[in-house]
PDB file as gemmi writes it, atoms N, CA and C in Angstrom:
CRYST1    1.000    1.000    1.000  90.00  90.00  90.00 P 1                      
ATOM      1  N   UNK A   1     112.235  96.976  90.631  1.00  0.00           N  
ATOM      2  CA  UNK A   1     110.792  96.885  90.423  1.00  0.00           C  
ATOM      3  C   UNK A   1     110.440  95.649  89.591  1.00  0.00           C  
ATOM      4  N   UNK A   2     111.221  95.152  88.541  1.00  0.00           N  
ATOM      5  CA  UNK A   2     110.936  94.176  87.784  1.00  0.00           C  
ATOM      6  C   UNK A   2     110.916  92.901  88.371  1.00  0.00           C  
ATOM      7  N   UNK A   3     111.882  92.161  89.401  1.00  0.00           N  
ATOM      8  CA  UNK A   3     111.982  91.599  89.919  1.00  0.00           C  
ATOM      9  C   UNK A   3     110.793  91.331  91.440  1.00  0.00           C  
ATOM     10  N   UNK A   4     110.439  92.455  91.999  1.00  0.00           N  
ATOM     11  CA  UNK A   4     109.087  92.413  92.387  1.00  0.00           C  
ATOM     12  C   UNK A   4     107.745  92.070  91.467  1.00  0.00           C  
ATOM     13  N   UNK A   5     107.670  92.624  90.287  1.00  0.00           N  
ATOM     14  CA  UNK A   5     106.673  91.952  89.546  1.00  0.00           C  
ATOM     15  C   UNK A   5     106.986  90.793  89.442  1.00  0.00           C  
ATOM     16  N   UNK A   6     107.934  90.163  89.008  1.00  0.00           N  
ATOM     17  CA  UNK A   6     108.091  88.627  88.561  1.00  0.00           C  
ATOM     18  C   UNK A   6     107.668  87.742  89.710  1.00  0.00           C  
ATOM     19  N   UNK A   7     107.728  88.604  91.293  1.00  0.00           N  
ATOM     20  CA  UNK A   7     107.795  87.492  92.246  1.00  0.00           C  
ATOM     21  C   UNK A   7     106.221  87.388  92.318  1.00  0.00           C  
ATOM     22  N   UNK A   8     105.668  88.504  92.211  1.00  0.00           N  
ATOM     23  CA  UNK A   8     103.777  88.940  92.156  1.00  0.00           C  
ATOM     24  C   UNK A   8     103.539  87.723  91.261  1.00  0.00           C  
ATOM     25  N   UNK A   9     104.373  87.778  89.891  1.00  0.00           N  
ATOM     26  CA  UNK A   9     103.456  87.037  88.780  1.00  0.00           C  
ATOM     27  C   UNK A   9     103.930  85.605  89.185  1.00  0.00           C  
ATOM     28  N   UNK A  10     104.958  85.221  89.755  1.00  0.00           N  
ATOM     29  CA  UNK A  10     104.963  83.885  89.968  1.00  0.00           C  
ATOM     30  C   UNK A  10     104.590  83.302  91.308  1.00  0.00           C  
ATOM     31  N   UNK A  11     104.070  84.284  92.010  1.00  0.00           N  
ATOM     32  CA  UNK A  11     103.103  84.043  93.441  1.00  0.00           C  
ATOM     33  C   UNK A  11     101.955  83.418  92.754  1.00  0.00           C  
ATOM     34  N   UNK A  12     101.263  84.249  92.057  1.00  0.00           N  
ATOM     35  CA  UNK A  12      99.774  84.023  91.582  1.00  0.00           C  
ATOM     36  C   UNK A  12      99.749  83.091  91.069  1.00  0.00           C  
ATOM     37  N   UNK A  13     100.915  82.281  90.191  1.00  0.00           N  
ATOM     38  CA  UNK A  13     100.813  81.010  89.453  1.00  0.00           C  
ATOM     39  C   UNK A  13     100.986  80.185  90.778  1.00  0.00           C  
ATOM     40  N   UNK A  14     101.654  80.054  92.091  1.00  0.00           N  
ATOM     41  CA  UNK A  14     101.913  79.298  92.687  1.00  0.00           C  
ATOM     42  C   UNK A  14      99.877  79.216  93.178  1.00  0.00           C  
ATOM     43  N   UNK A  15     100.010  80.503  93.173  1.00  0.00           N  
ATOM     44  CA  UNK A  15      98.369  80.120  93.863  1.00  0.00           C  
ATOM     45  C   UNK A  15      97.464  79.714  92.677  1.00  0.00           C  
ATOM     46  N   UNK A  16      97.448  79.503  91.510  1.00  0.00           N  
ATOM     47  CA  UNK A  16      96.445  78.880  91.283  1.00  0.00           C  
ATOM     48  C   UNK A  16      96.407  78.137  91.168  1.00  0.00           C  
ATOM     49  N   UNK A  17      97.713  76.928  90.654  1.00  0.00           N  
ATOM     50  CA  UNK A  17      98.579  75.794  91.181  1.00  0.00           C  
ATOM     51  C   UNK A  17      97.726  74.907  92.152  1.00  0.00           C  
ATOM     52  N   UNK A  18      98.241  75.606  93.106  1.00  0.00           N  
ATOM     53  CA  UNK A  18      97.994  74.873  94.834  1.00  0.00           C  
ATOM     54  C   UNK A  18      96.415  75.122  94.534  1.00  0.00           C  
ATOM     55  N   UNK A  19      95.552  75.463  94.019  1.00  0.00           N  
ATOM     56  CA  UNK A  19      94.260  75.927  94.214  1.00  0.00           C  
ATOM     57  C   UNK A  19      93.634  74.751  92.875  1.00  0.00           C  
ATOM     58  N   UNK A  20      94.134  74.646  92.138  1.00  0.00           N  
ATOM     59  CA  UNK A  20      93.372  73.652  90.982  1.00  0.00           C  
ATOM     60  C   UNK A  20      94.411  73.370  89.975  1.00  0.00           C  
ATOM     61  N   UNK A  21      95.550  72.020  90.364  1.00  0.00           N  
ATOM     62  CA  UNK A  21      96.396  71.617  89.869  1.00  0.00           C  
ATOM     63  C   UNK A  21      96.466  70.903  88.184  1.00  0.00           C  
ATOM     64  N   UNK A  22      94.583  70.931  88.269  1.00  0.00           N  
ATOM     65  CA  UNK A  22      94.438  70.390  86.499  1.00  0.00           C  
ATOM     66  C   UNK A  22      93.767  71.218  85.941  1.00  0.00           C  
ATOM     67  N   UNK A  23      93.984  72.657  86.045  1.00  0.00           N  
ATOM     68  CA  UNK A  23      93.356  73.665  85.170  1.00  0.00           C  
ATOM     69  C   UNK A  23      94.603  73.365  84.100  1.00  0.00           C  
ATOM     70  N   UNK A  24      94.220  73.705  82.901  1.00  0.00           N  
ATOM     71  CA  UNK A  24      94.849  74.129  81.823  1.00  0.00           C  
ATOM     72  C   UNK A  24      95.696  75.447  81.840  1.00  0.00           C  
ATOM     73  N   UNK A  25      96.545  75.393  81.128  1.00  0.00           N  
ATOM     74  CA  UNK A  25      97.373  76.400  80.900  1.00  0.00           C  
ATOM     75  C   UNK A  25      96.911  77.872  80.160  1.00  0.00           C  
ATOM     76  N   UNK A  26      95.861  77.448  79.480  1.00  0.00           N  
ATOM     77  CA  UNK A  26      95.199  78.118  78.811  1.00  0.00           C  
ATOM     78  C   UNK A  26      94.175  79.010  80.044  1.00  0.00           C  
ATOM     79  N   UNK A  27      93.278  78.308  80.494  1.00  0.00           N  
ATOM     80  CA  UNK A  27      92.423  78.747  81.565  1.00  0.00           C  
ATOM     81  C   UNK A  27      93.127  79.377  82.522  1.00  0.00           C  
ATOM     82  N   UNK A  28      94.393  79.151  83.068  1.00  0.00           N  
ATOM     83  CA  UNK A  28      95.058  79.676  83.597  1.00  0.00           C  
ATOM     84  C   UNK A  28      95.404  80.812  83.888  1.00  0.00           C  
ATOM     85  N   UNK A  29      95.686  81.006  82.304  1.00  0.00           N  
ATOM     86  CA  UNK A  29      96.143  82.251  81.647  1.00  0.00           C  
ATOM     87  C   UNK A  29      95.229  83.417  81.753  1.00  0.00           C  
ATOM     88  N   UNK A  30      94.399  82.859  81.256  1.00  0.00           N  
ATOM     89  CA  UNK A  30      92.950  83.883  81.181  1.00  0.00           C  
ATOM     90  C   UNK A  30      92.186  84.270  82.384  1.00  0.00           C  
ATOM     91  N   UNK A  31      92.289  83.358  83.715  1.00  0.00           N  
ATOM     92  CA  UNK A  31      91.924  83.601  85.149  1.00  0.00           C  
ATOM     93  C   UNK A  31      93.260  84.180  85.657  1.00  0.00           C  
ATOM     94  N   UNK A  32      94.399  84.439  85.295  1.00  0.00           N  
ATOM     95  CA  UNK A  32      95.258  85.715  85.586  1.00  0.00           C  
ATOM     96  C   UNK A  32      95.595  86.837  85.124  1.00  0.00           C  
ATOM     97  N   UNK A  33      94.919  86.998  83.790  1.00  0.00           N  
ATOM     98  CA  UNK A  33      95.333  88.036  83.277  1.00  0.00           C  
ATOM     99  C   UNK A  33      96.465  88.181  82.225  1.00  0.00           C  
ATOM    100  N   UNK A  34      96.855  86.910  82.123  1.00  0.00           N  
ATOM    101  CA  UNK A  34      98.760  86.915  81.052  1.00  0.00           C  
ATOM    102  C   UNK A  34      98.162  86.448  80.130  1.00  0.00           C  
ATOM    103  N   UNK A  35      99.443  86.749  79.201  1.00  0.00           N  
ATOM    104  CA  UNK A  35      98.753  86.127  77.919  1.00  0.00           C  
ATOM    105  C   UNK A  35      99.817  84.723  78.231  1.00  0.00           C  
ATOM    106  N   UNK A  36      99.404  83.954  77.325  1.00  0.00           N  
ATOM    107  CA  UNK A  36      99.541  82.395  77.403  1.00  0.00           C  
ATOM    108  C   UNK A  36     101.532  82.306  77.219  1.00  0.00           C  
ATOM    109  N   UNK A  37     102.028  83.176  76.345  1.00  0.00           N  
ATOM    110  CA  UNK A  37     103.370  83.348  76.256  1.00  0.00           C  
ATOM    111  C   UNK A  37     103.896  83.476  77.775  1.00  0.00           C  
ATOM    112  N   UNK A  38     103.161  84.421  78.288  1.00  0.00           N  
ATOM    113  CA  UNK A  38     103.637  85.298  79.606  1.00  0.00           C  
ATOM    114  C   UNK A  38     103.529  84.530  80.783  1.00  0.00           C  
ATOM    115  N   UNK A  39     102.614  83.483  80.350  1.00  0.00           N  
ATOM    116  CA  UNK A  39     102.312  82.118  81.681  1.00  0.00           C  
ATOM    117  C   UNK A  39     103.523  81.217  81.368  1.00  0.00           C  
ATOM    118  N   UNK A  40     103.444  81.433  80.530  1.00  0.00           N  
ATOM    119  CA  UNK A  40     104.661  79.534  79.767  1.00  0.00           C  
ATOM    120  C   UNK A  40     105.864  80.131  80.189  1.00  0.00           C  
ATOM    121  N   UNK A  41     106.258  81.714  80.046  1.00  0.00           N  
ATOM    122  CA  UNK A  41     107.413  82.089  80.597  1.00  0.00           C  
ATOM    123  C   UNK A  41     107.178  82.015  82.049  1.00  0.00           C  
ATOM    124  N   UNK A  42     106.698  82.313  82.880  1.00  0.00           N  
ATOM    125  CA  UNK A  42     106.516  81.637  84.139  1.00  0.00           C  
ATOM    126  C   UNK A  42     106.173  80.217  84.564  1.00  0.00           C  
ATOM    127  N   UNK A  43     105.702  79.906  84.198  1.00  0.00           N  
ATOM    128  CA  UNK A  43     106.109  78.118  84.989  1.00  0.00           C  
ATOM    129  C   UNK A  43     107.460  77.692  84.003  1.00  0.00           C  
ATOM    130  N   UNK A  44     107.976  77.846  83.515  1.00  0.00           N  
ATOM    131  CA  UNK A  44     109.526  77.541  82.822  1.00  0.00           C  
ATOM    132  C   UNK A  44     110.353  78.273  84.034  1.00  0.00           C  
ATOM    133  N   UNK A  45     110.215  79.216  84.590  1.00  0.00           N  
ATOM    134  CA  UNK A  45     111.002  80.019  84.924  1.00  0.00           C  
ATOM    135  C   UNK A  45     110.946  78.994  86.909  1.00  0.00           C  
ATOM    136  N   UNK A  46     109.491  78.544  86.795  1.00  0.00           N  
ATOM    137  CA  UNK A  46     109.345  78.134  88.316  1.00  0.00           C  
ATOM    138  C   UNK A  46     110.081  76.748  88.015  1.00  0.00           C  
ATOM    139  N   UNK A  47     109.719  76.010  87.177  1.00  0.00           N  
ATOM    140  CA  UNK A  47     110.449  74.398  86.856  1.00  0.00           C  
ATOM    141  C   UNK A  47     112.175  74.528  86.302  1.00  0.00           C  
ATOM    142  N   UNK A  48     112.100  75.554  86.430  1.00  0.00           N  
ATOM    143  CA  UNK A  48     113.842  75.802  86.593  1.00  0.00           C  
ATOM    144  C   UNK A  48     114.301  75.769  87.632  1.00  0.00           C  
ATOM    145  N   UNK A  49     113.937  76.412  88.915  1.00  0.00           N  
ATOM    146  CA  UNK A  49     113.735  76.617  90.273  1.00  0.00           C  
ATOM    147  C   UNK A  49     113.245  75.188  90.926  1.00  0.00           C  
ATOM    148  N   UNK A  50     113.237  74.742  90.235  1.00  0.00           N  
ATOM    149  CA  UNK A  50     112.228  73.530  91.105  1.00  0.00           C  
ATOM    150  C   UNK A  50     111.519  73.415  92.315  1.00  0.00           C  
ATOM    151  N   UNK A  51     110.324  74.575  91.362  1.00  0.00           N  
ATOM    152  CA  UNK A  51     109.241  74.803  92.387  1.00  0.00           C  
ATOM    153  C   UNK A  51     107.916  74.347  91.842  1.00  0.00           C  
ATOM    154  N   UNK A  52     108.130  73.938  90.653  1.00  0.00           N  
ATOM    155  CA  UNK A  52     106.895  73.026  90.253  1.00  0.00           C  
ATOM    156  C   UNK A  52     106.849  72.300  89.497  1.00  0.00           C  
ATOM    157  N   UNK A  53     106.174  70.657  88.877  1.00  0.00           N  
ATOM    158  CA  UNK A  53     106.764  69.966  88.160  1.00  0.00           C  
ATOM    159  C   UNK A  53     105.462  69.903  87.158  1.00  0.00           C  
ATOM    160  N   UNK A  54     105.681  69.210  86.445  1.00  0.00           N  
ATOM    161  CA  UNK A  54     104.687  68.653  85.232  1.00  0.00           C  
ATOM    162  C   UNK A  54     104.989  66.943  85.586  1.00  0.00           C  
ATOM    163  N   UNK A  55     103.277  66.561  86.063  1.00  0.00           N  
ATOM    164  CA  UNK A  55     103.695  65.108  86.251  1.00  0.00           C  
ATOM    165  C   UNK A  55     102.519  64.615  85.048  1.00  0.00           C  
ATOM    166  N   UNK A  56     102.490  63.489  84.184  1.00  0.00           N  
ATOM    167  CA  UNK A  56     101.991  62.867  82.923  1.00  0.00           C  
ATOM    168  C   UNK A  56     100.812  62.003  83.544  1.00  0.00           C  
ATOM    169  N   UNK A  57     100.149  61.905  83.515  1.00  0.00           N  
ATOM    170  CA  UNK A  57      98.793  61.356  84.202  1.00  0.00           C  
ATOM    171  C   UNK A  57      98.408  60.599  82.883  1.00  0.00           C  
ATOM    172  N   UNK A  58      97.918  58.971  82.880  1.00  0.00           N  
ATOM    173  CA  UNK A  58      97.475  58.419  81.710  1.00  0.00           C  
ATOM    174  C   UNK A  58      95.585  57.806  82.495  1.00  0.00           C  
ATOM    175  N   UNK A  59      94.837  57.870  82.058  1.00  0.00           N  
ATOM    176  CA  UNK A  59      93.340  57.329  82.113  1.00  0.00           C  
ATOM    177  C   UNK A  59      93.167  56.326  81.562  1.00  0.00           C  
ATOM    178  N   UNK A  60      93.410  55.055  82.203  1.00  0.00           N  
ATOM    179  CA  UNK A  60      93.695  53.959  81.204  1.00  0.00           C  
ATOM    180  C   UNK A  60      92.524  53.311  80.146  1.00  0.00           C  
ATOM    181  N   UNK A  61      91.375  53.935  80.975  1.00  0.00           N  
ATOM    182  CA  UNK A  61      90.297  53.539  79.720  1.00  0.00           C  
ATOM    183  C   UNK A  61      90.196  53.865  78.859  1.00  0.00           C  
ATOM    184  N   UNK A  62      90.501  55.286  79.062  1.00  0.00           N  
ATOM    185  CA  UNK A  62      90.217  56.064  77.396  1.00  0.00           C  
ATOM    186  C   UNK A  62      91.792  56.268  76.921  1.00  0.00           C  
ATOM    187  N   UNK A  63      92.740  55.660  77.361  1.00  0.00           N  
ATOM    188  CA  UNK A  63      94.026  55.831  76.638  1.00  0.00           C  
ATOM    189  C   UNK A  63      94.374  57.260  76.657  1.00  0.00           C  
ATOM    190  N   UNK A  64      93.681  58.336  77.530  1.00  0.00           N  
ATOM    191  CA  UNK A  64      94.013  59.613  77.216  1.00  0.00           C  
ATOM    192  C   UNK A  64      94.961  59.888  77.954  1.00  0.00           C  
ATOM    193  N   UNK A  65      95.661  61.083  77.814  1.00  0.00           N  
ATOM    194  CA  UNK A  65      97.019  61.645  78.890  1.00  0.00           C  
ATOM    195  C   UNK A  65      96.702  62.799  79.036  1.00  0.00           C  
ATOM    196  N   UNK A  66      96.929  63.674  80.363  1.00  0.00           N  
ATOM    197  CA  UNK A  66      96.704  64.450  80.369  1.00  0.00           C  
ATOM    198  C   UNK A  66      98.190  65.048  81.436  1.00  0.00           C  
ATOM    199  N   UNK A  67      98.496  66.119  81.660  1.00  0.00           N  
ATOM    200  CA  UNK A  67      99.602  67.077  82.216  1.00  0.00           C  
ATOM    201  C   UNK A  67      98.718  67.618  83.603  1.00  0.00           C  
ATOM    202  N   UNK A  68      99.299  67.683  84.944  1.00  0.00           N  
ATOM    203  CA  UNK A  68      98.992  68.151  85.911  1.00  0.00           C  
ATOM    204  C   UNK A  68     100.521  68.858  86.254  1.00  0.00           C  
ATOM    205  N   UNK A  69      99.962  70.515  86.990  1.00  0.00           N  
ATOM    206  CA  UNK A  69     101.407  71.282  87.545  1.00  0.00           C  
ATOM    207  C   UNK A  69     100.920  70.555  89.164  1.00  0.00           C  
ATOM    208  N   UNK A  70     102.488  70.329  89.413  1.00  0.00           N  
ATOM    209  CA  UNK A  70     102.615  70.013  91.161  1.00  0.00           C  
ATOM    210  C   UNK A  70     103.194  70.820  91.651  1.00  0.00           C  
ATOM    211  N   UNK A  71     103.223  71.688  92.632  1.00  0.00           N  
ATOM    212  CA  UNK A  71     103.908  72.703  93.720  1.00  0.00           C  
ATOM    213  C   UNK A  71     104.796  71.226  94.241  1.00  0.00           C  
ATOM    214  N   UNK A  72     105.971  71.637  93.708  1.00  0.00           N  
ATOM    215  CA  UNK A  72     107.446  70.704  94.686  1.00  0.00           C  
ATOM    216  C   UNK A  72     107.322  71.585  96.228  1.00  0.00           C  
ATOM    217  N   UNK A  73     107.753  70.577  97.443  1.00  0.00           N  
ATOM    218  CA  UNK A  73     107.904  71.351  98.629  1.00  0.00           C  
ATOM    219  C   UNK A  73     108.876  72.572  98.493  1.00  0.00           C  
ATOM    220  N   UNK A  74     110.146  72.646  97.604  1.00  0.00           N  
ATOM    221  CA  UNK A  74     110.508  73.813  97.225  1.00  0.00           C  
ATOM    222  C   UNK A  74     109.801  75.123  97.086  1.00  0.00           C  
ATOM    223  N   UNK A  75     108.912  74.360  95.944  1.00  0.00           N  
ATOM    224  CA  UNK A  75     107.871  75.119  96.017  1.00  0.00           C  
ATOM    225  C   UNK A  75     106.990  76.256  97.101  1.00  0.00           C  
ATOM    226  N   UNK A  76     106.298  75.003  97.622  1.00  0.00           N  
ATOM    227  CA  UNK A  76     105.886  75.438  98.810  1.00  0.00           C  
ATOM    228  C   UNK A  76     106.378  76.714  99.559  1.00  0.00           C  
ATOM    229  N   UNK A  77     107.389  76.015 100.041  1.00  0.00           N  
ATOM    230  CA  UNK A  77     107.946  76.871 100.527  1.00  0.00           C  
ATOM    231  C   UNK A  77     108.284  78.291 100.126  1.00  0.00           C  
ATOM    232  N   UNK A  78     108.579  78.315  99.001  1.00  0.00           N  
ATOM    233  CA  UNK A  78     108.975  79.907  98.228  1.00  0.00           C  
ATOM    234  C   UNK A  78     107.232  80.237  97.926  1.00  0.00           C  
ATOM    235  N   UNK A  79     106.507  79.947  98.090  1.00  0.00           N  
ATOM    236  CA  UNK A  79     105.352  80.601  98.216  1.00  0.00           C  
ATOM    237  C   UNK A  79     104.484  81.067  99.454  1.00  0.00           C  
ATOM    238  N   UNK A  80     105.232  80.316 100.484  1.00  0.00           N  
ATOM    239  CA  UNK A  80     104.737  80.782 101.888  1.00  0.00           C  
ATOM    240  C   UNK A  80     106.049  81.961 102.098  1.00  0.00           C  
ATOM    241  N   UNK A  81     106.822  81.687 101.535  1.00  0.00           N  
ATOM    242  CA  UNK A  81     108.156  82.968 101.968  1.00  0.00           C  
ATOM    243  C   UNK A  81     107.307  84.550 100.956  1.00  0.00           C  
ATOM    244  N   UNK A  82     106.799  84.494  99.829  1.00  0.00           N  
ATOM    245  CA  UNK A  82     106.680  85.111  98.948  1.00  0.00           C  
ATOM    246  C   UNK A  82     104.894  85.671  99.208  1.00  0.00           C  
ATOM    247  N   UNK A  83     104.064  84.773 100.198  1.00  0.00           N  
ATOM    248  CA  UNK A  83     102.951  85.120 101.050  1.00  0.00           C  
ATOM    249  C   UNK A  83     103.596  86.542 102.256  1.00  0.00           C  
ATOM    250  N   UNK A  84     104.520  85.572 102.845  1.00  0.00           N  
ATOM    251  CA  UNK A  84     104.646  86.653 103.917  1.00  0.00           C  
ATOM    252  C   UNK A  84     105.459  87.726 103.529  1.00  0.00           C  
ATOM    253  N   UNK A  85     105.949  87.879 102.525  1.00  0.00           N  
ATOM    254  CA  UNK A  85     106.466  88.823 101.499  1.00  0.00           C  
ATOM    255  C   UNK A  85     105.631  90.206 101.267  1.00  0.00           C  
ATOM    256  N   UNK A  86     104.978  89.643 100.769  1.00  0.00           N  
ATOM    257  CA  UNK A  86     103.426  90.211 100.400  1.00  0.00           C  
ATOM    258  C   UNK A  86     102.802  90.965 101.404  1.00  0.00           C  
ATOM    259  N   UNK A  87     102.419  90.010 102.536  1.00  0.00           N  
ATOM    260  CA  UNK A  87     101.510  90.502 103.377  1.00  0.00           C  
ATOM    261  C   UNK A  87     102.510  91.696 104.018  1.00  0.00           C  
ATOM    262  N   UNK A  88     103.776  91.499 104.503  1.00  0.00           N  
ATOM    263  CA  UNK A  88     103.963  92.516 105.072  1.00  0.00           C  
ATOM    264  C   UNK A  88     103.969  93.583 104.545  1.00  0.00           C  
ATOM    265  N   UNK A  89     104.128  93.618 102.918  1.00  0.00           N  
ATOM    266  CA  UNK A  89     104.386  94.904 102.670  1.00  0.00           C  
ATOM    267  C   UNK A  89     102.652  95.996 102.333  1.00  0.00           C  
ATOM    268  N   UNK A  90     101.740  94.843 102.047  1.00  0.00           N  
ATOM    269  CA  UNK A  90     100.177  95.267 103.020  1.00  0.00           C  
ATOM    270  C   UNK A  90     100.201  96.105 103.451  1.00  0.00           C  
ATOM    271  N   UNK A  91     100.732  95.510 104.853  1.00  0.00           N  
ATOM    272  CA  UNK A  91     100.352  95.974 105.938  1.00  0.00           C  
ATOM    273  C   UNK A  91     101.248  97.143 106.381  1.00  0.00           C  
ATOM    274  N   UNK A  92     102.160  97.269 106.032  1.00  0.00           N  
ATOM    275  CA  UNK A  92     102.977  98.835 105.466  1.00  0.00           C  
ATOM    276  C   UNK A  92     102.099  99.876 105.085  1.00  0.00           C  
ATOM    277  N   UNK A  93     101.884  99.370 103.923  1.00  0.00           N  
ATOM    278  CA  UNK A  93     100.964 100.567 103.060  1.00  0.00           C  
ATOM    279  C   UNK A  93      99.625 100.586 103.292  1.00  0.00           C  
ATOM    280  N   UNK A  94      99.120  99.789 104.914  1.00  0.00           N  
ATOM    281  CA  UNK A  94      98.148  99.963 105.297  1.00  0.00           C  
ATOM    282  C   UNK A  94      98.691 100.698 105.985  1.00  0.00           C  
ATOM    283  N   UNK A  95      99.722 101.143 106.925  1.00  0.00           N  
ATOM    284  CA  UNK A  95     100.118 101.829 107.928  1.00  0.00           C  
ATOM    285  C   UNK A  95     100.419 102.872 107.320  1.00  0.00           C  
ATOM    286  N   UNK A  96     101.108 103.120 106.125  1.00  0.00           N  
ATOM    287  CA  UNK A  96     101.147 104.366 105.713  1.00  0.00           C  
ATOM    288  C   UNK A  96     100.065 105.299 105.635  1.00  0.00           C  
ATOM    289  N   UNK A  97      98.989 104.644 104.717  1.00  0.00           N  
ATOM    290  CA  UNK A  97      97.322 105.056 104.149  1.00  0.00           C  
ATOM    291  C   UNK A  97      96.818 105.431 105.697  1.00  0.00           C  
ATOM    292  N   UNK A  98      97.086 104.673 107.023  1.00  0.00           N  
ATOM    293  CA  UNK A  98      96.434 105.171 108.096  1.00  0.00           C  
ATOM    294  C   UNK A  98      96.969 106.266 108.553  1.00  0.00           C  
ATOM    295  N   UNK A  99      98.242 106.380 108.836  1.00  0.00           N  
ATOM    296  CA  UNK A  99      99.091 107.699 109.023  1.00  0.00           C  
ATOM    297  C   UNK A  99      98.705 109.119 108.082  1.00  0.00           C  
ATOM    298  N   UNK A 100      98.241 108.432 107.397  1.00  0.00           N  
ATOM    299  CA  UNK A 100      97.820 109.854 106.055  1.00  0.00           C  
ATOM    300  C   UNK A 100      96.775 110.358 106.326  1.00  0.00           C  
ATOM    301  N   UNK A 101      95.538 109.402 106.949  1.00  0.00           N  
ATOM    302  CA  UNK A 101      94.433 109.928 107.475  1.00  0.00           C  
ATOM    303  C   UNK A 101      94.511 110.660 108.620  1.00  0.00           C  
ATOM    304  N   UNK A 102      95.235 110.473 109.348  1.00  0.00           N  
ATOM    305  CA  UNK A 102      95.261 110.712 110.463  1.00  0.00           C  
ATOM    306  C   UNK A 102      95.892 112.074 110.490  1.00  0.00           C  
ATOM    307  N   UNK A 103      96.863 112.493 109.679  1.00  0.00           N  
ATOM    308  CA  UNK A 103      97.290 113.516 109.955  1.00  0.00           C  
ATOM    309  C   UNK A 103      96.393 114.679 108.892  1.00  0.00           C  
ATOM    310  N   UNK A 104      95.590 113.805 107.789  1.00  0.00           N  
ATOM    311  CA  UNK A 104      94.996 114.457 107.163  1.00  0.00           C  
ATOM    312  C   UNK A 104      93.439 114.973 108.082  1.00  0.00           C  
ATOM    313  N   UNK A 105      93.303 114.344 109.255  1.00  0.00           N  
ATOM    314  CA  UNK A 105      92.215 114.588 110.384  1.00  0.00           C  
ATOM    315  C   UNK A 105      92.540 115.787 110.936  1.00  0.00           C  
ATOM    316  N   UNK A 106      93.748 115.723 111.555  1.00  0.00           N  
ATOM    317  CA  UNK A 106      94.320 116.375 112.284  1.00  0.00           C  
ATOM    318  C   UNK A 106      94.545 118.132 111.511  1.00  0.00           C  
ATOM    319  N   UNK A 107      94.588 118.179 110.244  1.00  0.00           N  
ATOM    320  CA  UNK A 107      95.109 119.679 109.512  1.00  0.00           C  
ATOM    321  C   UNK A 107      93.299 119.431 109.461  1.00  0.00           C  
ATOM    322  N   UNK A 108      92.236 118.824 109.552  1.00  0.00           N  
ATOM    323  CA  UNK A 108      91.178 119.618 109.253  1.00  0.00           C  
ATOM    324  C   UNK A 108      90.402 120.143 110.251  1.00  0.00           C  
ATOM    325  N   UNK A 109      90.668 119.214 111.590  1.00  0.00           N  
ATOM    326  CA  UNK A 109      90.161 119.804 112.945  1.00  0.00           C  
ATOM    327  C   UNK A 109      90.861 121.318 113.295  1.00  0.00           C  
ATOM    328  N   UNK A 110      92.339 120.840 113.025  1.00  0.00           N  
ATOM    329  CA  UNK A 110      92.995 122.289 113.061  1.00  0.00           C  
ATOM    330  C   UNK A 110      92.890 123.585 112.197  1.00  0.00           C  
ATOM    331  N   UNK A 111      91.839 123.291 111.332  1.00  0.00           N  
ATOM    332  CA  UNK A 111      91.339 124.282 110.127  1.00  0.00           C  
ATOM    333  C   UNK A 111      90.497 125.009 111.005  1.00  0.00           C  
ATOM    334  N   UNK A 112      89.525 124.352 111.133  1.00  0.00           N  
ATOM    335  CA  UNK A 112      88.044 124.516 111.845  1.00  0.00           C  
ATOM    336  C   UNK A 112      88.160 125.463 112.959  1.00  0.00           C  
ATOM    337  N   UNK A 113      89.269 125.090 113.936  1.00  0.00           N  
ATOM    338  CA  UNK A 113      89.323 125.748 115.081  1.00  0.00           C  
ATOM    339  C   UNK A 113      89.811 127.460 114.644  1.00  0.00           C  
TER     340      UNK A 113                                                      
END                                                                             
């Protein structure tokens, strides 16, 4: 089970990643739900993997620097594997939840009669 959460919590970082590569770590955090420890342990855990990098961005007018996360094609990839991961198991427990109705239809028509 733990290892399914970790892949959940490091899906969602891949997606917010790929979705807005110069959010802060901070903002990050707080548009997923982790606390800021619990994010930093996940992208450490993905840039171990080399599935995402920290590239140094400088603004040469204002001398400022700033940090952007990049999804490596590694990356990528373990997030389209970890999409269809996901979805199938959906669509399982959509098939289950439908099977439940269905037989839960079925014991009430058969009440009635």
């Amino acid at each position: 089970m733990k290892n399914e959460e970790q892949f959940e919590d490091h899906f969602k970082v891949l997606r917010k990643i790929n979705k807005d590569p110069n959010i802060s770590q901070r903002k990050m955090a707080k548009d997923l739900g982790f606390s800021l420890g619990k994010l930093n342990y996940c992208l450490k855990a993905l840039k171990k993997k080399g599935f995402v990098k920290l590239q140094n961005f400088k603004d040469k007018k204002n001398k400022f620097k700033y940090f952007q996360h990049v999804i490596t094609p590694r990356g990528i990839s373990h997030r389209l594997s970890l999409t269809v991961y996901f979805m199938k198991k959906k669509m399982n427990e959509f098939d289950e939840l439908k099977n439940e109705i269905e037989t839960e239809n079925k014991n009430l028509n058969n009440e009635k009669k």
